[in-house]
TORDREN-343123 format. One record per residue (C-alpha): y, z, x; residue in three letters; residue number from 1. Coordinates in nm, 3 decimals, always signed. Layout:
BEGIN
        c2        c3        c1   residuo   num
         Y         Z         X       ala   NUM
...
// end
This chain:
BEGIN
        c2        c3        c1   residuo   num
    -8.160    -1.887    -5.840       unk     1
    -8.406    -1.676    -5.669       unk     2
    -8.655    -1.754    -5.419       unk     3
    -8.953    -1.522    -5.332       unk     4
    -8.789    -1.209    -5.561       unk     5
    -8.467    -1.204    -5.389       unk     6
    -8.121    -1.191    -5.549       unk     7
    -7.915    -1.527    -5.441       unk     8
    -7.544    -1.459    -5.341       unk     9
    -7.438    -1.568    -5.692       unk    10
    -7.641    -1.330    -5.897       unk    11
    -7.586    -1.032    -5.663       unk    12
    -7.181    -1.156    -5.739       unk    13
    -7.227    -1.158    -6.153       unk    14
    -7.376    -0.820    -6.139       unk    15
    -7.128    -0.635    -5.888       unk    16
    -6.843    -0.774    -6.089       unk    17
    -6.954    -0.734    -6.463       unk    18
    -7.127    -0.434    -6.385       unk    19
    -6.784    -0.223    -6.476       unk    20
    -6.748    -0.388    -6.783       unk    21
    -7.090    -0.252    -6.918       unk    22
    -6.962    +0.117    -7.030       unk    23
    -6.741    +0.425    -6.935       unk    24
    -6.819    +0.735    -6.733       unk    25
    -6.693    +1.107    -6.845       unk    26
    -6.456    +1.072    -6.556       unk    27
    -6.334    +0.732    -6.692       unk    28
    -6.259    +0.882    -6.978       unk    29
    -6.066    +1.216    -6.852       unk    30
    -5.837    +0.988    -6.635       unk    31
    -5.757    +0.771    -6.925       unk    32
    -5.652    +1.039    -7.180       unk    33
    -5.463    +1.198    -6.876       unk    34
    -5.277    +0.879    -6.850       unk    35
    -5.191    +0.858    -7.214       unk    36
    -5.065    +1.227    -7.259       unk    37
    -4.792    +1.136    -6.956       unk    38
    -4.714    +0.808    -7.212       unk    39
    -4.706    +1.030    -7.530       unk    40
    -4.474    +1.269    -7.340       unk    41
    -4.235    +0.963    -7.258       unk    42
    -4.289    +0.889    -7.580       unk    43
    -4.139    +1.160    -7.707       unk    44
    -3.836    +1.181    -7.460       unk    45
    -3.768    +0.853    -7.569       unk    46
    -3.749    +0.982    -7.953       unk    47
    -3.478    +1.252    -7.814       unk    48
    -3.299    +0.987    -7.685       unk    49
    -3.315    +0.777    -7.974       unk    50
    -3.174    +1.108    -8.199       unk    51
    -2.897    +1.236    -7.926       unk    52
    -2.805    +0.897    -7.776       unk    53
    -2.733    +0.878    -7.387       unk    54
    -2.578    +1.175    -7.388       unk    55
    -2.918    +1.329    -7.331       unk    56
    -2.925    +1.120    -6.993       unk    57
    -2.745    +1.179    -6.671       unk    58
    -2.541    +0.823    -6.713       unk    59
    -2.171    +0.812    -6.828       unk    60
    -1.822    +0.642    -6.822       unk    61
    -1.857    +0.576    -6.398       unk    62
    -2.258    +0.587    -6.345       unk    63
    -2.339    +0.353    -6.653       unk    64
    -2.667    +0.254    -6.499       unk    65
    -2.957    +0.520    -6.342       unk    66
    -3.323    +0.538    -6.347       unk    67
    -3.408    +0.302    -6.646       unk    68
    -3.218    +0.008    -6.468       unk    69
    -3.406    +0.121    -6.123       unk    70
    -3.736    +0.122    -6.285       unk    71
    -3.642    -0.277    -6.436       unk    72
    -3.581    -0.384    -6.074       unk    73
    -3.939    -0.196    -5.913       unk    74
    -4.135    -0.346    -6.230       unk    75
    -4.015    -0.695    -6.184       unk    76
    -4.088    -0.666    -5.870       unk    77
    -4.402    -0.582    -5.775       unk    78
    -4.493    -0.851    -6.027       unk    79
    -4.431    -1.068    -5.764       unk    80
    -4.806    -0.957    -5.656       unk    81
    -4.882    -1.250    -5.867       unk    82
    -4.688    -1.485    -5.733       unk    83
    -4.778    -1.508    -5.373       unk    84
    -5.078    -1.391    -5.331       unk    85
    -5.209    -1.612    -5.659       unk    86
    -4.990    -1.911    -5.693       unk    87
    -4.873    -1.994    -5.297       unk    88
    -5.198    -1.911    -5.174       unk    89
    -5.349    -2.161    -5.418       unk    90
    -5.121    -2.457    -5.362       unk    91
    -5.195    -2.403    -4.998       unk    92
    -5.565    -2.386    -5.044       unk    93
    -5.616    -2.038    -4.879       unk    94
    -6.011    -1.995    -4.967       unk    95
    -5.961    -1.634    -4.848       unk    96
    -5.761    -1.550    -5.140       unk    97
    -6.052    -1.609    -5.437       unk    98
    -6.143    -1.260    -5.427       unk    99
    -5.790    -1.119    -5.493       unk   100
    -5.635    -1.341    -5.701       unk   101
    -5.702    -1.214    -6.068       unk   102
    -5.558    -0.832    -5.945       unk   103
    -5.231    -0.971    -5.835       unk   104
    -5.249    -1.204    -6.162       unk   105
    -5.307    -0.903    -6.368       unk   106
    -5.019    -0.638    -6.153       unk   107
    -4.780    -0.975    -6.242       unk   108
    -4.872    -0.965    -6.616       unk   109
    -4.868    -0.607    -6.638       unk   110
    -4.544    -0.475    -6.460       unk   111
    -4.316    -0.723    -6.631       unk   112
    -4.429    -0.584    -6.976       unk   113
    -4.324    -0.243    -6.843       unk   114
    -4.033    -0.372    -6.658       unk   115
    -3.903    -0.586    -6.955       unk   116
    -3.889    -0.263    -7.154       unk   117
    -3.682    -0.061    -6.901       unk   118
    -3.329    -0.222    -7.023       unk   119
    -3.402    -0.212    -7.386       unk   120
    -3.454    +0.207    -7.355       unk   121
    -3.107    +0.192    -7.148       unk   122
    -2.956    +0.003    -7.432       unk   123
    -3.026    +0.345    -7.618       unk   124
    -2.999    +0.119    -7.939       unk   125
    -3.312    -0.090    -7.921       unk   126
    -3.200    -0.319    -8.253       unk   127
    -2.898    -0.414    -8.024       unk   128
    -3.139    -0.669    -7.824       unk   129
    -3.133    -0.862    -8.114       unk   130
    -2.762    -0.868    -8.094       unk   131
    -2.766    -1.004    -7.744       unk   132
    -3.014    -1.304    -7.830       unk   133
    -2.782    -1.364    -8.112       unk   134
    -2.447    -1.272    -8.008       unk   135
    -2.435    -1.314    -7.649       unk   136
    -2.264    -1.506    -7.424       unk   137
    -2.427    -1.771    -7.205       unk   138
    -2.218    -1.711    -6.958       unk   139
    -2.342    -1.343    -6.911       unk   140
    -2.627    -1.282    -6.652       unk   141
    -2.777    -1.012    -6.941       unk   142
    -2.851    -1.329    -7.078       unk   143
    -2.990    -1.492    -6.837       unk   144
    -3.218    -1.216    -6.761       unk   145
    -3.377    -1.214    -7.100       unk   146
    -3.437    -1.611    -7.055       unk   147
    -3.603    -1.572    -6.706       unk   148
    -3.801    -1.285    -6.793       unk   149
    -3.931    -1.428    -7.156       unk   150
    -4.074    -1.748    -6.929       unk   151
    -4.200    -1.539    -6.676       unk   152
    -4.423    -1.327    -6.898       unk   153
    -4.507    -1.644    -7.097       unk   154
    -4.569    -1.810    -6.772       unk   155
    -4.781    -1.570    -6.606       unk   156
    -4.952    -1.488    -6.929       unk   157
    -5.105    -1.850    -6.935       unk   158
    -5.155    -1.851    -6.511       unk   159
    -5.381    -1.545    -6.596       unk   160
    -5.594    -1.658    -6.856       unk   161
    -5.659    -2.026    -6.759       unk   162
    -5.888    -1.899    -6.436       unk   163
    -6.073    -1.646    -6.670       unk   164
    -6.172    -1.952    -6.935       unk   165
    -6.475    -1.992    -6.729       unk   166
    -6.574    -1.584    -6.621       unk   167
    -6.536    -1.542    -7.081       unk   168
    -6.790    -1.764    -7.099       unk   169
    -7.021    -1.533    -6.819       unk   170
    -6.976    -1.329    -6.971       unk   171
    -7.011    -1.498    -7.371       unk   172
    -7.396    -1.557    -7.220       unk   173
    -7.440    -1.261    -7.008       unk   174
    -7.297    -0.964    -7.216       unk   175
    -7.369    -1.138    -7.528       unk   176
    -7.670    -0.969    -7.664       unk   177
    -7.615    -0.625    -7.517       unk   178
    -7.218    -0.638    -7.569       unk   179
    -7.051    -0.496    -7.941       unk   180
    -6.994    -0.767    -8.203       unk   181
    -6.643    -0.751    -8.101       unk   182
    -6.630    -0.832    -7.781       unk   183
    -6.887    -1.097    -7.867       unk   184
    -6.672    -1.248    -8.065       unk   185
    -6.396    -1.214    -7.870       unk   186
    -6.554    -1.344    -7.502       unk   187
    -6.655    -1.665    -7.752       unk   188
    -6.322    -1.702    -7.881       unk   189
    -6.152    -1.688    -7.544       unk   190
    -6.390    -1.916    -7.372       unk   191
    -6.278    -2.219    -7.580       unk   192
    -6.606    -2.352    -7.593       unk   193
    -6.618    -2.356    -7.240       unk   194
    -6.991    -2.554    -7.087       unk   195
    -6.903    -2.589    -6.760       unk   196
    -6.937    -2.971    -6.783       unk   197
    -6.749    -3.198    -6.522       unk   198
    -6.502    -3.306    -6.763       unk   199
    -6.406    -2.922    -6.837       unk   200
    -6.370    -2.845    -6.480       unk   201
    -6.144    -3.124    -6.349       unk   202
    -5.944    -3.006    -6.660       unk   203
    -5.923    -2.704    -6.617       unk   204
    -5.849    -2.732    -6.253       unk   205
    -5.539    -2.946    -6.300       unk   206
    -5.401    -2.671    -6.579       unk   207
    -5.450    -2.445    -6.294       unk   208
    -5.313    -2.626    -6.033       unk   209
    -4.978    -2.732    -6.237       unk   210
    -4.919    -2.388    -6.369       unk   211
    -4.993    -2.253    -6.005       unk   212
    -4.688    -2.520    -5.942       unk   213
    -4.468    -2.382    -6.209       unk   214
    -4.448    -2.027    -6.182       unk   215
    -4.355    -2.017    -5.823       unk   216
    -4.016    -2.143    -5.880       unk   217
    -3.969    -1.919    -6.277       unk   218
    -4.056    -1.619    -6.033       unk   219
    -3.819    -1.712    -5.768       unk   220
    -3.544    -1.734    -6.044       unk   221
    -3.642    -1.420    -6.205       unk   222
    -3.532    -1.209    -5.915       unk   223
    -3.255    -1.403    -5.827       unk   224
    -3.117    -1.355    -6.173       unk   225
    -3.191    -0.981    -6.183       unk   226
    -2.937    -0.993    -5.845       unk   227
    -2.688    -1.165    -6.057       unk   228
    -2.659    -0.867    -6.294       unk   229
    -2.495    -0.695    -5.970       unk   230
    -2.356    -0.933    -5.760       unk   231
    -2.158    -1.121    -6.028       unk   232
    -1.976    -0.791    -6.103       unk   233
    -1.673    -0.644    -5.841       unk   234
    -1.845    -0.332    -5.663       unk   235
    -1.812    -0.226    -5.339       unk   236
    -2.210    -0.298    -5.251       unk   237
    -2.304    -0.538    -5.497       unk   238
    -2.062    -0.802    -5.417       unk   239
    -2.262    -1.018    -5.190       unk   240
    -2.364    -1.375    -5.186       unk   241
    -2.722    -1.283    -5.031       unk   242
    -2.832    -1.088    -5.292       unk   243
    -3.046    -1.375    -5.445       unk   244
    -3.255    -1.361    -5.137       unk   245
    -3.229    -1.024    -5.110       unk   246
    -3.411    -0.946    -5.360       unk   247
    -3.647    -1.185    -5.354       unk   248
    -3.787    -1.110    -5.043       unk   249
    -3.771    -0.714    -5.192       unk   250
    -3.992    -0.841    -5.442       unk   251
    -4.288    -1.004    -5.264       unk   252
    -4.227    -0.692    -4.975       unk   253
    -4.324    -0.474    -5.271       unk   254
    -4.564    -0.769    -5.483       unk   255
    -4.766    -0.710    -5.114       unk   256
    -4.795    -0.328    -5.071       unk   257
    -4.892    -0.320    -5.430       unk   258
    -5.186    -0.525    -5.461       unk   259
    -5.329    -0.385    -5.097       unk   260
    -5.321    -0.047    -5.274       unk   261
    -5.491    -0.193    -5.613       unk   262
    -5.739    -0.375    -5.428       unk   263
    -5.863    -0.053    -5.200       unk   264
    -5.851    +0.146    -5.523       unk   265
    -6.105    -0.102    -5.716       unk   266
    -6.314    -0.142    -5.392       unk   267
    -6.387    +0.187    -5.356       unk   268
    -6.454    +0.270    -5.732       unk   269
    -6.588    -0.042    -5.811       unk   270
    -6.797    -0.119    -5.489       unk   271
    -6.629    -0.460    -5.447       unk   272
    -6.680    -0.437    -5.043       unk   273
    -6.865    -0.751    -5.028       unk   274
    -6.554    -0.965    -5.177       unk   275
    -6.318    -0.714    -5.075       unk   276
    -6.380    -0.722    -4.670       unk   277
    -6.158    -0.613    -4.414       unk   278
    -6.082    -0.970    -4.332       unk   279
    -5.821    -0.947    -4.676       unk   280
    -5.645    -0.684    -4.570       unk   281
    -5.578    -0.744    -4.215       unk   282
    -5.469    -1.090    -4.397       unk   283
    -5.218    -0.897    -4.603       unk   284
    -5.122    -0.661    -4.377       unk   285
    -5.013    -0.957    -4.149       unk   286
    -4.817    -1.112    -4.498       unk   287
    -4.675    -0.806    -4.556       unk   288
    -4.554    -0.744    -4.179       unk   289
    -4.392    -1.079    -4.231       unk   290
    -4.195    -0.956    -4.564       unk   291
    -4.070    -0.610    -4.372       unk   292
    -3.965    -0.819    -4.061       unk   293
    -3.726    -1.053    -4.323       unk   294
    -3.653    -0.753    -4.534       unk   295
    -3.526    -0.549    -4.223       unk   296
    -3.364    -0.851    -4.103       unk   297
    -3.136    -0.868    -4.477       unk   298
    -3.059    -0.445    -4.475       unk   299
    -2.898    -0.500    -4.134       unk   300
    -2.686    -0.784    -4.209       unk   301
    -2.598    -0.626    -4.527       unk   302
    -2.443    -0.344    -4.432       unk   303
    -2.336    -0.450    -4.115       unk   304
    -2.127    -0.698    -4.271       unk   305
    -2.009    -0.444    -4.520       unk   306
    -1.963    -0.201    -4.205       unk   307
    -1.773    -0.434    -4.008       unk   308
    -1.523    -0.496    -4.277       unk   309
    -1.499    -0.168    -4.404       unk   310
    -1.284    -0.249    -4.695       unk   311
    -1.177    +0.101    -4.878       unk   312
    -1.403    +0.098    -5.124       unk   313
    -1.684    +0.014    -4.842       unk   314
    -1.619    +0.259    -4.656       unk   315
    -1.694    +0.500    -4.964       unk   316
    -1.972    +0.318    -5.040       unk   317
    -2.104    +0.349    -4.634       unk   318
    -1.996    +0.708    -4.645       unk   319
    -2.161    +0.859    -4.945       unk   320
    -2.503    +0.685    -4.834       unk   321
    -2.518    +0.728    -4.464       unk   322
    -2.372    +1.138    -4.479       unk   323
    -2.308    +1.241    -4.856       unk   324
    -2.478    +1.269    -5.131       unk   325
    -2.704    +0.990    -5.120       unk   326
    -2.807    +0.991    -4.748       unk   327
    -3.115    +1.137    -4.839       unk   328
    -3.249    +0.872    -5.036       unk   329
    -3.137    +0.605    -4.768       unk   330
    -3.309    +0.719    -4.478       unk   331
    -3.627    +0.795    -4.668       unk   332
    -3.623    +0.453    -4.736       unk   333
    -3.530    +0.328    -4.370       unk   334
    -3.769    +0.550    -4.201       unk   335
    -4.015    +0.589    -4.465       unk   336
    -4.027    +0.253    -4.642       unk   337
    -3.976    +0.026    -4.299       unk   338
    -3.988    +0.238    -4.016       unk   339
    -4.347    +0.384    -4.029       unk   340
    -4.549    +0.111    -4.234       unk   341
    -4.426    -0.152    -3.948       unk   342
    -4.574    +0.104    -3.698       unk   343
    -4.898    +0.144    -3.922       unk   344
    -4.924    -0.200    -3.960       unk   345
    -4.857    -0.290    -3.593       unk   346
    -5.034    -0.052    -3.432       unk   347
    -5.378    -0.034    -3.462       unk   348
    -5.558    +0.261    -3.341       unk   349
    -5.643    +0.413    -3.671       unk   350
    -5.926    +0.222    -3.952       unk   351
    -5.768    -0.090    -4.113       unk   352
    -5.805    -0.026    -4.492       unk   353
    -5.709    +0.326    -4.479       unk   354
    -5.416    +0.243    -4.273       unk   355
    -5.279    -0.041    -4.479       unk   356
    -5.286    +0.176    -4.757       unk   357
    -5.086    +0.440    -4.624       unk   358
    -4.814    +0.176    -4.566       unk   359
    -4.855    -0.012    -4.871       unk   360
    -4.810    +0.322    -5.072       unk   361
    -4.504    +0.437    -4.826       unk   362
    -4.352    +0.095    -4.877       unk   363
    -4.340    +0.096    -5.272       unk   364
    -4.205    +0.475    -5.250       unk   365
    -3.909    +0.319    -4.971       unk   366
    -3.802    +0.031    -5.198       unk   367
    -3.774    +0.242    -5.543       unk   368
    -3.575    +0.456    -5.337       unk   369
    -3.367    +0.110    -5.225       unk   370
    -3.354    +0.014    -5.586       unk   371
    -3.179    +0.406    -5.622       unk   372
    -2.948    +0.340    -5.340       unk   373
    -2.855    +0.015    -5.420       unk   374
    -2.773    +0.063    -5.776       unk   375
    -2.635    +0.443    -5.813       unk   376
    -2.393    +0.521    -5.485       unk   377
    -2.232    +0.188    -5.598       unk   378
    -2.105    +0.276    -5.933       unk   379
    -2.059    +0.619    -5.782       unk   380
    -1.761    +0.512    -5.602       unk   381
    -1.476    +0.509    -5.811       unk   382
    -1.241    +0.125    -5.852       unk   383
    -0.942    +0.367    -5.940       unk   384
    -0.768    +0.648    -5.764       unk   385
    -0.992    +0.921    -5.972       unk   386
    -1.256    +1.158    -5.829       unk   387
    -1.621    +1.001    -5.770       unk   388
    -1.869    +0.999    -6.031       unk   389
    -2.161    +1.218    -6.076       unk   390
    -2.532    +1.099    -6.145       unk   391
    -2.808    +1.353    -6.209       unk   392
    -3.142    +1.270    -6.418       unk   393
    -3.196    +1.510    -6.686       unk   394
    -3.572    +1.541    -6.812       unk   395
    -3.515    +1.280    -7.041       unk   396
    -3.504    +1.005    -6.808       unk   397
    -3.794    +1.128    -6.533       unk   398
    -4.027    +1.209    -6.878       unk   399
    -3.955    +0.852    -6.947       unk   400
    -4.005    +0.694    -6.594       unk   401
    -4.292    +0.906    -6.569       unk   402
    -4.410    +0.702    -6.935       unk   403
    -4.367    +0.411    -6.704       unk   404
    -4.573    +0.452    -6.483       unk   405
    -4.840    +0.623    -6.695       unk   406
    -4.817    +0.303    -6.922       unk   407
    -4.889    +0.036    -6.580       unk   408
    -5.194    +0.237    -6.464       unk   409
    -5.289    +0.284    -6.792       unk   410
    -5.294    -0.096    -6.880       unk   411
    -5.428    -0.175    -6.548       unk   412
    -5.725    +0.078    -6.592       unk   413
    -5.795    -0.077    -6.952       unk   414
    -5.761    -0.410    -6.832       unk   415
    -6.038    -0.345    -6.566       unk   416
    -6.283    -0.224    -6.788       unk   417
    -6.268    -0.562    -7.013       unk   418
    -6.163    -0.826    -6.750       unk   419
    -6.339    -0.899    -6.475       unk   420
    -6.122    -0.803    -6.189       unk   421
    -6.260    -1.069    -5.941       unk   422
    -6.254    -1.412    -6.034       unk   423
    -6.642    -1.525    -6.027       unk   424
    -6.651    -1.857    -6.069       unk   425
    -6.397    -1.911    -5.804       unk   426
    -6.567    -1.687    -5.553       unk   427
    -6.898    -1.835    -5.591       unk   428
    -6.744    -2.192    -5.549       unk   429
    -6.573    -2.077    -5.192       unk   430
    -6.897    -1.949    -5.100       unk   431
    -7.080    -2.279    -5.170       unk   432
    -6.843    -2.526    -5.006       unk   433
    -6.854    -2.251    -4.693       unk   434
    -7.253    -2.312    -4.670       unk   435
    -7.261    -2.689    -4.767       unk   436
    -6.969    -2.708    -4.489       unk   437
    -7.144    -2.902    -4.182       unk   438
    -7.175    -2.658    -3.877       unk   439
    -7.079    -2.769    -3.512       unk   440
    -7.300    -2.818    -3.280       unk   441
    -7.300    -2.557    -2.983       unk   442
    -7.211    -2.807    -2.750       unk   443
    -6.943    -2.958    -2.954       unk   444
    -6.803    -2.597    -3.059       unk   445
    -6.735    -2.501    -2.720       unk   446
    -6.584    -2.794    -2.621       unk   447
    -6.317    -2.750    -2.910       unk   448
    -6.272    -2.399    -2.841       unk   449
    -6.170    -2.500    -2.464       unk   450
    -5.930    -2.754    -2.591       unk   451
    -5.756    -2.561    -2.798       unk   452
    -5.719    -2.302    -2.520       unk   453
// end
């Protein structure tokens, strides 16, 4: 609605958001075909793997496992993103969260599809997944995986499209006449016949709100059973009954840092800074201070457990990443991935967005390199009297990480320019109940304020 010519809060929100959807800019188009030479060159690593086997990797008899299986464990999760800052948020009613929701929805949906492809390449023979549905044991985490991760995907898939019923329909009506006749027909198709009616909306709302209910717990088990894979098996490192949580918490530590750095991207290409205020950030910033503090608090008692022990094989283990080889990696990840974004974060004498980033990007960079330590130095150490094995990545495998990667932002970038990336019906809904919410009086205000003191 508009009253004397101006735009109402609404309107100004339709416009801002669906304003990217409308076309694509040279610059748009460069990054994109950027992005998909980096997948075509994975691409074709991947067909050189396929013709020479593994052998054209770095793994063998001791190091059976190396980047593919690190890249599974980053993928899976950051698309924890999702989880928290979508599903928790929404059982506890966070209204702050409306704006960021679909983002970490769409980082959830998108990193498992990448991640679920990461063991199939490390299979080296792709038909032998079929094998393992068939074949395999149910007594076998690999199993186990495959189950968690199908309903995860299938899960999330629905959690994502169930909030965008009513934005299709926006954008049915608003794109309609100007829009191709394929993404006419598609925004019709995918709005269900969506009104807006009463009826609709308490439906819709309960899908939402039992699906919200659901995919906490399938998430929770996802990473849990990606810790089984390792802690079920007898390595020095990996044999630990905390690994469950361990990883769990790695997850949403990661989930965090990766939608603050998605969410400054689109806000500052997008001009989202309305929706996007500081307020969110310092919000995650404080979330993700919260996930360091218990991920810190696991990496100590880890390895000071495994320290204080110091079984043979341990002390191999402790040895090879604290001095050898492998040290490195580990402190980059201690000093790098914890260290500095808790002193970013806590300390505040720098711009808030800018600074958040910084950690959020440092913080994804430590805990690939934790995935590294924690899968590679383990198998490194040998279980018999024989000299330690040797891991190096040929081309082969950082041509096909680099694929990876290429294939998320690429996704992610697509997604953007045919989804709206903030959820508008949701948005405009917090923004009503906050102005039909009854004010204080002064009086009355102050007096609650000094109680609460």
């Amino acid at each position: 609605m508009r009253f004397g010519g101006t735009e109402s809060y609404t309107e100004r929100l339709e416009r801002t958001v669906l304003r990217p959807l409308a076309g694509t800019s040279p610059a748009y188009r460069v990054f994109v075909f950027s992005l998909l030479a980096v997948v075509l060159w994975g691409l074709y690593a991947f067909v050189v793997q396929l013709r020479y086997g593994l052998v054209s990797t770095g793994m063998r008899d001791q190091v059976l496992w190396g980047l593919y299986l690190v890249n599974f464990v980053f993928f899976i999760g950051i698309s924890h993103a999702g989880t928290l800052i979508s599903a928790i948020l929404r059982v506890t009613h966070a209204g702050w969260r409306t704006p960021v929701t679909r983002m970490a929805e769409m980082i959830t949906v998108v990193a498992i599809s990448v991640g679920a492809l990461m063991p199939i390449i490390d299979l080296g023979r792709p038909d032998r997944v079929w094998h393992i549905v068939v074949f395999g044991r149910f007594q076998s985490p690999l199993l186990w995986d495959i189950v968690s991760i199908t309903s995860y995907l299938t899960g999330s898939l629905i959690y994502l499209y169930l909030p965008l019923i009513p934005d299709f329909a926006l954008m049915r009506d608003r794109l309609g006449r100007g829009a191709s006749s394929l993404k006419r027909t598609a925004y019709t198709l995918l709005a269900v016949g969506w009104q807006n009616t009463p009826r609709q909306r308490k439906r819709l709302e309960r899908a939402i709100s039992i699906q919200a209910i659901l995919i906490i717990p399938i998430a929770i088990s996802v990473h849990t059973v990606v810790s089984f894979v390792f802690s079920m098996l007898m390595r020095p490192g990996w044999d630990s009954t905390v690994f469950g949580i361990y990883f769990v918490i790695g997850a949403i530590f990661s989930g965090i840092a990766s939608i603050i750095i998605v969410m400054a991207i689109f806000r500052r290409f997008f001009h989202f800074e309305e929706y996007l205020t500081e307020k969110h950030f310092k919000n995650l910033g404080y979330l993700l201070l919260t996930a360091l503090a218990l991920y810190l608090y696991l990496t100590v008692s880890e390895y000071l457990t495994t320290g204080y022990k110091l079984m043979v094989e341990d002390k191999h283990l402790l040895e090879i990443l604290l001095f050898g080889s492998n040290a490195p990696w580990f402190w980059a990840f201690v000093v790098g991935g914890m260290l500095i974004p808790a002193f970013l974060i806590v300390f505040r004498q720098w711009p808030t967005i800018p600074r958040l980033v910084v950690a959020g990007v440092l913080v994804n960079i430590g805990m690939w390199l934790k995935r590294f330590v924690i899968i590679i130095p383990s198998l490194q150490v040998p279980l018999m009297p024989f000299e330690f094995g040797a891991y190096q990545p040929t081309w082969v495998e950082w041509s096909i990480t680099a694929g990876s990667f290429a294939a998320f932002i690429l996704i992610f970038v697509i997604l953007a320019k045919v989804l709206p990336l903030i959820s508008i019906w949701e948005v405009a809904e917090e923004s009503e109940k906050k102005e039909t919410r009854p004010a204080l009086p002064e009086a009355e205000a102050r007096e609650k304020v000094r109680s609460l003191r």
